[in-house]
Backbone as a chain_set.jsonl record, in Angstrom:
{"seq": "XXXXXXXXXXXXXXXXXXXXXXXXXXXXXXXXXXXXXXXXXXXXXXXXXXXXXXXXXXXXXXXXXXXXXXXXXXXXXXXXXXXXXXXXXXXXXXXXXXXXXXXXXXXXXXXXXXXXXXXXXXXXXX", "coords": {"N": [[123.815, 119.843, 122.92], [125.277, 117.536, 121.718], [125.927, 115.895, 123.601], [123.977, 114.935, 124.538], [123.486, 113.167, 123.285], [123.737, 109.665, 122.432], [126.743, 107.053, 122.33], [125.94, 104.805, 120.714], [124.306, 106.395, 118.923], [126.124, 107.697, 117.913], [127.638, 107.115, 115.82], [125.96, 105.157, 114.123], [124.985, 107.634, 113.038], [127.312, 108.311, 111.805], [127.851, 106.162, 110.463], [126.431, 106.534, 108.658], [126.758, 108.691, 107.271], [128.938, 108.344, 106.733], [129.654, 106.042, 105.459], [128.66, 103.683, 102.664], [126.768, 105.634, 100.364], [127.065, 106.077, 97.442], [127.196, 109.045, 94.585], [127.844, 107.762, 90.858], [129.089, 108.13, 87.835], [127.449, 107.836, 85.127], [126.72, 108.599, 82.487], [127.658, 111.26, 80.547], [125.961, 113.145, 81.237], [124.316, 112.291, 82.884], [123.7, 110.74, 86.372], [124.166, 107.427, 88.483], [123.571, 105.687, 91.415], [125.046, 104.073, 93.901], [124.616, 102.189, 96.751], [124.706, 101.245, 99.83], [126.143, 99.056, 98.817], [124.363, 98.449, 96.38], [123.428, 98.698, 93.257], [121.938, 101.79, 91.459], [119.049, 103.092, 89.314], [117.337, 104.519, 87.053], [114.823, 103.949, 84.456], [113.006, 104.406, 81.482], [110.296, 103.425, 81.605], [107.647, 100.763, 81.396], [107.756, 98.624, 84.659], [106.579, 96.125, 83.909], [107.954, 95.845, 81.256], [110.36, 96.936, 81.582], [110.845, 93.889, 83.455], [111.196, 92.143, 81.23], [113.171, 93.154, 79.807], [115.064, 92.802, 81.52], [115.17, 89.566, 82.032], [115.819, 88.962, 79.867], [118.373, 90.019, 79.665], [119.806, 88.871, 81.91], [120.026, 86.344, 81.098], [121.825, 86.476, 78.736], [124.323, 87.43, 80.68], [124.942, 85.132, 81.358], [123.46, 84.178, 83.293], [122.018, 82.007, 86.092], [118.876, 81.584, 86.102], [116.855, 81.468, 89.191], [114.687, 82.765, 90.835], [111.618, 84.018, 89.736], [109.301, 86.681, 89.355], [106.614, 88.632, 88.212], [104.517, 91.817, 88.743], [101.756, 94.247, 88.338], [103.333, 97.133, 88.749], [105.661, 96.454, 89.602], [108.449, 94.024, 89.856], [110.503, 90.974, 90.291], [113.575, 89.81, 89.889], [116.039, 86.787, 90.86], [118.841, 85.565, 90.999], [121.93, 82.956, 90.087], [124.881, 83.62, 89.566], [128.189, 82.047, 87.976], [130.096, 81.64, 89.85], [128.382, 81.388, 92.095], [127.453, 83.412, 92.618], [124.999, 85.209, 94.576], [122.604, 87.356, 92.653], [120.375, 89.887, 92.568], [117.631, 91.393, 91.152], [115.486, 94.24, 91.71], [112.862, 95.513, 90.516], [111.069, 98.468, 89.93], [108.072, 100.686, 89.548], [108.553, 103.826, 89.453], [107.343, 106.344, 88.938], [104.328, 106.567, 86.173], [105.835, 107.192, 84.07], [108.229, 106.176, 84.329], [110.82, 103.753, 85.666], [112.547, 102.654, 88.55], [115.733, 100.443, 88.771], [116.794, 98.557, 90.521], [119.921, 96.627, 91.734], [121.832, 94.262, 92.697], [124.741, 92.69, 93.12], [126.152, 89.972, 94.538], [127.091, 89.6, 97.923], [128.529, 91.662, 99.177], [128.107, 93.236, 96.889], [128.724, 94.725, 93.678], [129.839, 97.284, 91.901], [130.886, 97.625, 89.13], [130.12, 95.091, 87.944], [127.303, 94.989, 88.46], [126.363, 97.517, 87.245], [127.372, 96.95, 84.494], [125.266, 94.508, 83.436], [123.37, 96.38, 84.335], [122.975, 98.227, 82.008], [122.766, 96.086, 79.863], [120.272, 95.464, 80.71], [118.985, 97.935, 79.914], [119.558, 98.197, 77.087], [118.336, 95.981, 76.136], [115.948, 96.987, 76.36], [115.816, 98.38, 73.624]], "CA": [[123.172, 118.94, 121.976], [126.252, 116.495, 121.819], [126.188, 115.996, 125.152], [122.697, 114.355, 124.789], [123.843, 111.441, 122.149], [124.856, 108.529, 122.951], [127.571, 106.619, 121.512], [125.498, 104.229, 119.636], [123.912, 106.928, 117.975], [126.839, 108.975, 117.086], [128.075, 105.736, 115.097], [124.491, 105.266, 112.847], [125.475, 108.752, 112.145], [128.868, 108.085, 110.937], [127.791, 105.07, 109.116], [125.286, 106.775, 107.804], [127.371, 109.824, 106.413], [130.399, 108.23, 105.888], [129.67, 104.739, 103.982], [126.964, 103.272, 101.983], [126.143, 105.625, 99.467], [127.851, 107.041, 96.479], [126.302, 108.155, 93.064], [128.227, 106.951, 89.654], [128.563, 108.859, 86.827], [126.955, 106.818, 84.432], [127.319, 108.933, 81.248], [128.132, 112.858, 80.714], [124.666, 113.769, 81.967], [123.295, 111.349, 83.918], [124.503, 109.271, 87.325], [123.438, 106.46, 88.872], [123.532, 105.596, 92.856], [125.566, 102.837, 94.097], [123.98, 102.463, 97.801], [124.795, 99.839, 100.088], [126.362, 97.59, 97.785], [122.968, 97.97, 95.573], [123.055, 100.089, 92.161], [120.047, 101.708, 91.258], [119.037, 103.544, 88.027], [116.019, 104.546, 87.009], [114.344, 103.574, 82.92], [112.052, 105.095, 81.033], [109.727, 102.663, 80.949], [107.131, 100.471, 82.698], [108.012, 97.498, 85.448], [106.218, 94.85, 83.332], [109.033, 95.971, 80.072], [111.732, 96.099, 82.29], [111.548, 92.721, 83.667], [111.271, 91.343, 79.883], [114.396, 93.302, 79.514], [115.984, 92.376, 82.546], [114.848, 88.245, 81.677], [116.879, 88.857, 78.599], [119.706, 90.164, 80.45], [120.129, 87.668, 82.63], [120.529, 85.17, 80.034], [122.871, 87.093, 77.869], [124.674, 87.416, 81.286], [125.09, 83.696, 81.54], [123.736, 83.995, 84.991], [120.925, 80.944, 86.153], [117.32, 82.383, 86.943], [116.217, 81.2, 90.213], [113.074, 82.861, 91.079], [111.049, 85.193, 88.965], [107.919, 87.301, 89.574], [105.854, 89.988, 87.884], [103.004, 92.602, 88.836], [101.617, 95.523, 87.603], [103.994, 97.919, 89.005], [107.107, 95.79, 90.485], [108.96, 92.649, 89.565], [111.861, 90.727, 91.01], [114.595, 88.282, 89.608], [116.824, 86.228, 91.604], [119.704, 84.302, 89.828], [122.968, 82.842, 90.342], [126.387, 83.269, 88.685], [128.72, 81.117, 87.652], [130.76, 81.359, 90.789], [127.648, 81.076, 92.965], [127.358, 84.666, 93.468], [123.755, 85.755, 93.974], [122.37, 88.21, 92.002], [119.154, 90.187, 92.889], [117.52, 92.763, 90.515], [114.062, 94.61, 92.25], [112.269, 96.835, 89.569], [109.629, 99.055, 90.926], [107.812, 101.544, 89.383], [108.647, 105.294, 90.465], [105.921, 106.553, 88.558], [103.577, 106.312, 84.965], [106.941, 107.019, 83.177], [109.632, 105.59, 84.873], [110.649, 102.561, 86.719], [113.84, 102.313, 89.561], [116.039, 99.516, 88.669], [117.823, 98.611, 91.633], [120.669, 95.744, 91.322], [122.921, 93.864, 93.725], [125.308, 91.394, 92.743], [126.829, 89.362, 95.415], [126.671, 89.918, 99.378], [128.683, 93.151, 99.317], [127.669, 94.491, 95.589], [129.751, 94.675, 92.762], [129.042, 98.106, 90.872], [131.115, 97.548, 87.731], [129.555, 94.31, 87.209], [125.861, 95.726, 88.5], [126.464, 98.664, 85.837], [127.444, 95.933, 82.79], [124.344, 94.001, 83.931], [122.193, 97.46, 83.951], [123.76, 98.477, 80.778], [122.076, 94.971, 79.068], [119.015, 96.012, 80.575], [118.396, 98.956, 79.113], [119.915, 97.515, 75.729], [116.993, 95.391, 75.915], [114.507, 97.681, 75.674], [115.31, 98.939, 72.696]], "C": [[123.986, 117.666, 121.815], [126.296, 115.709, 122.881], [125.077, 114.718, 125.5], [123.293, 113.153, 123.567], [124.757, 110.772, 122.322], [125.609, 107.914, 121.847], [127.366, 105.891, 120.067], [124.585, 105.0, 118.374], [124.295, 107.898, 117.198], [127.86, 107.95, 116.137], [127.051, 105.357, 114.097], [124.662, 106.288, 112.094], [126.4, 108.963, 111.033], [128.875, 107.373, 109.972], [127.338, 105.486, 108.393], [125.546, 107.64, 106.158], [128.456, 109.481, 105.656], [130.861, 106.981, 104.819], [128.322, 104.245, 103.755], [127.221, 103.905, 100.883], [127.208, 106.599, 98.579], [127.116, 107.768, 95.393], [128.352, 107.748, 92.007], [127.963, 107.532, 88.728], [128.227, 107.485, 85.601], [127.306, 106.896, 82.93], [127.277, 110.209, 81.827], [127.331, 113.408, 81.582], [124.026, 113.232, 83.181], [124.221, 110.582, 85.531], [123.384, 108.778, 88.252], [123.72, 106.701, 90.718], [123.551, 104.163, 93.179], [125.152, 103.288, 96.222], [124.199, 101.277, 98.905], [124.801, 98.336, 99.542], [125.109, 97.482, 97.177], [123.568, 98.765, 94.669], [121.825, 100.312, 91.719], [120.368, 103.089, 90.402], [117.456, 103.714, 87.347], [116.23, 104.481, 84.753], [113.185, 104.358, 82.64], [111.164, 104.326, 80.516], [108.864, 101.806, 81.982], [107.709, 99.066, 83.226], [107.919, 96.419, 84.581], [107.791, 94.79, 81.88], [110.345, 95.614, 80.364], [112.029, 94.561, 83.134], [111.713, 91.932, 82.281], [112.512, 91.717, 79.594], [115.46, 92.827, 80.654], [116.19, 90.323, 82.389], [116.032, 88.188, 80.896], [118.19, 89.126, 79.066], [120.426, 89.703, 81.055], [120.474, 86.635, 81.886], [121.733, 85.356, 79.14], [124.101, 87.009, 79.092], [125.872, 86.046, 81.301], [124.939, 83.302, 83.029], [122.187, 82.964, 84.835], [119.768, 82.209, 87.001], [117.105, 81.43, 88.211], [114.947, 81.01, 90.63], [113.176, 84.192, 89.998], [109.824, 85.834, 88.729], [107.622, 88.989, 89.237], [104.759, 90.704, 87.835], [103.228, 93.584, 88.049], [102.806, 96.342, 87.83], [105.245, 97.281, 89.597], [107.491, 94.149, 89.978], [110.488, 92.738, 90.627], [112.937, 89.624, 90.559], [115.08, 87.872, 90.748], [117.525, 85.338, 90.455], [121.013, 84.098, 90.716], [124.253, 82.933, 89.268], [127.101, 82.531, 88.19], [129.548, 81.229, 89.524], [130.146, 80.994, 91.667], [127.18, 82.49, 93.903], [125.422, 84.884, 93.665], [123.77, 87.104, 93.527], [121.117, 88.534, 92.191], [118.626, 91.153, 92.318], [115.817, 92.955, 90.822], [113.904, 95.948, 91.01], [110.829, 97.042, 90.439], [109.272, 100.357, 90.475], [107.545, 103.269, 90.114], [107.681, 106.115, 89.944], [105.46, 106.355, 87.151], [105.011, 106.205, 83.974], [108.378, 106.425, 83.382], [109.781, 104.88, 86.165], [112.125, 102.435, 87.149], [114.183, 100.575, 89.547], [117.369, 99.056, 90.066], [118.468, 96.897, 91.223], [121.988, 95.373, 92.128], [123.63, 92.815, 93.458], [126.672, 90.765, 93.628], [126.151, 89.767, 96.641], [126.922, 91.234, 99.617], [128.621, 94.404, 98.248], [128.407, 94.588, 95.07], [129.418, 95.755, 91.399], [129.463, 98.028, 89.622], [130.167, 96.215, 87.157], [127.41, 94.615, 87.262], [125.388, 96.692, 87.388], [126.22, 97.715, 84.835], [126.018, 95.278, 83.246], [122.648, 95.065, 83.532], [122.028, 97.631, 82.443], [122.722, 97.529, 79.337], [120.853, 95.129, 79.576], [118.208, 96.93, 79.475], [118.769, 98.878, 77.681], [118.493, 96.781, 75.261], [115.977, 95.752, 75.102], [114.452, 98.338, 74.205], [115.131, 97.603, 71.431]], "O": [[123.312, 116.637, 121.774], [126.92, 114.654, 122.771], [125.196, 113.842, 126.356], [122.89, 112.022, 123.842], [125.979, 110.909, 122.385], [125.323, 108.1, 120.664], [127.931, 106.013, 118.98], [124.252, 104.512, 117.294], [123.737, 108.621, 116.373], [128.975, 108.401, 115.876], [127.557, 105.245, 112.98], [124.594, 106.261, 110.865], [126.356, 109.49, 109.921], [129.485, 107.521, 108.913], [127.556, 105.097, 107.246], [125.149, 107.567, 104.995], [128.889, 109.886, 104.577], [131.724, 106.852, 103.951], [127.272, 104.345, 104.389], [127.864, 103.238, 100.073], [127.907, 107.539, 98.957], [126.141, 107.086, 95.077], [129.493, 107.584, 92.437], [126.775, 107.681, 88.442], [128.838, 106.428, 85.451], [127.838, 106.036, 82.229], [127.02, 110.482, 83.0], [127.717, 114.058, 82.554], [123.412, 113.719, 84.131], [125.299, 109.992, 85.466], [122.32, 109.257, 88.642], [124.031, 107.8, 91.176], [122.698, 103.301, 92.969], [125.383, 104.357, 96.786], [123.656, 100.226, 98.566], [124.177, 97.277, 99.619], [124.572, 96.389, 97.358], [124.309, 99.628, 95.138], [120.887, 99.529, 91.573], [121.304, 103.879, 90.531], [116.632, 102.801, 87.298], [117.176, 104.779, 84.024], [112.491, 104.894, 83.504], [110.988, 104.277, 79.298], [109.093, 101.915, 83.186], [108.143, 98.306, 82.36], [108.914, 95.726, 84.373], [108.465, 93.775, 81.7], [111.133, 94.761, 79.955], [113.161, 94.155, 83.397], [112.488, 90.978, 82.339], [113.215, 90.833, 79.105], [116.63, 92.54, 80.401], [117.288, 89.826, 82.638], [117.042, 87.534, 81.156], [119.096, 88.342, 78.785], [121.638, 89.907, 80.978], [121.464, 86.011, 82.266], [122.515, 84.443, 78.875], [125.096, 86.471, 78.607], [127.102, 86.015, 81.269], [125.64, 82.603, 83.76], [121.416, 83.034, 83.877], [119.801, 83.086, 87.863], [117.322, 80.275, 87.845], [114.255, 80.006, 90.797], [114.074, 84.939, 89.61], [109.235, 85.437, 87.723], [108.08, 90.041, 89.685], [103.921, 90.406, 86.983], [104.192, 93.896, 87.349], [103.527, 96.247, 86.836], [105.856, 98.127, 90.25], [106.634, 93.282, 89.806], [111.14, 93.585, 91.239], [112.908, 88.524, 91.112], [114.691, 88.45, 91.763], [117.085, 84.712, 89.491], [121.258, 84.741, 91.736], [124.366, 82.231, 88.264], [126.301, 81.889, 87.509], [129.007, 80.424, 90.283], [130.752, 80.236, 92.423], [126.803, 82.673, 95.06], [124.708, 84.63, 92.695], [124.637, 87.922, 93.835], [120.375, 87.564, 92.038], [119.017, 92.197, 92.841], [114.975, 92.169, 90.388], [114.605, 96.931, 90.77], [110.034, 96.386, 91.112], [109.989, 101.278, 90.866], [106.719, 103.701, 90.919], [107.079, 106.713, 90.835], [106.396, 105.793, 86.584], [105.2, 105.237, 83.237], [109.338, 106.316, 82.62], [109.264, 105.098, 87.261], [112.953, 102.143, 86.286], [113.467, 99.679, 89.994], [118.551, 99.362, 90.223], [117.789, 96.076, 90.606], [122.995, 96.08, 92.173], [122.992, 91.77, 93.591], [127.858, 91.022, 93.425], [124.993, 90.184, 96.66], [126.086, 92.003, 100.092], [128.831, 95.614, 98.333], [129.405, 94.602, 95.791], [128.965, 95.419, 90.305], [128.619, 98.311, 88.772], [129.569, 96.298, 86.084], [126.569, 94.463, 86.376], [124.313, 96.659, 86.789], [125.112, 97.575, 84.317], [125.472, 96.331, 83.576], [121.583, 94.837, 82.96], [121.067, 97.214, 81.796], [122.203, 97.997, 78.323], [120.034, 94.879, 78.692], [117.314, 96.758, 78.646], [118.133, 99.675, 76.991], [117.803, 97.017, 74.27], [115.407, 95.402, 74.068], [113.42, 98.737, 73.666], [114.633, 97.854, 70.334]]}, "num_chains": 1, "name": "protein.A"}
């Protein structure tokens, strides 16, 4: 079976298994999933709520909006930092009760500041 895979695909493997994805304990109970420099976190709540909370977040942040678009089931920010980092947060409803907040900040992801960032999300909502 080894024998039959080639190099380049015993390397996709490796990447696959051995970097990229972590989770994150988030609190006692719960953890998150830091994934190719993305964090992602799921809310109890729908797409359209969480980008109103995520809007707000971003501002509290002190990060610049960019672009900003919202449907029924999915929204998307784009902003910049103060340093010029981008910042990209995709919400997308995982189903009727809960919506996957995924969150990348910079080129290679920055989970403490992705977390603080989430963190003021879900502050939001309440």
């Amino acid at each position: 079976m080894i024998k039959s895979l080639t190099l380049p695909s015993l390397l996709l493997i490796a990447l696959a298994v051995l970097g990229g994805c972590s989770t994150v304990q988030y609190d006692k109970d719960t953890f998150a999933v830091f994934r190719l420099g993305e964090f992602q976190m799921l809310l109890n709540t729908t797409a359209p709520v969480a980008y109103e909370a995520a809007q707000k977040a971003v501002q509290q942040a002190g990060l610049f909006k960019t672009h900003g678009v919202c449907n029924k089931f999915e929204a998307q920010i784009f902003a910049r930092a103060s340093n010029d980092q981008k910042v990209r947060i995709n919400i997308e409803e995982a189903n009727s009760r809960q919506t996957l907040v995924r969150i990348r900040w910079g080129e290679g992801g920055d989970s403490a500041r992705s977390r603080k960032l989430f963190d003021s999300i879900e502050a939001n909502l309440k």
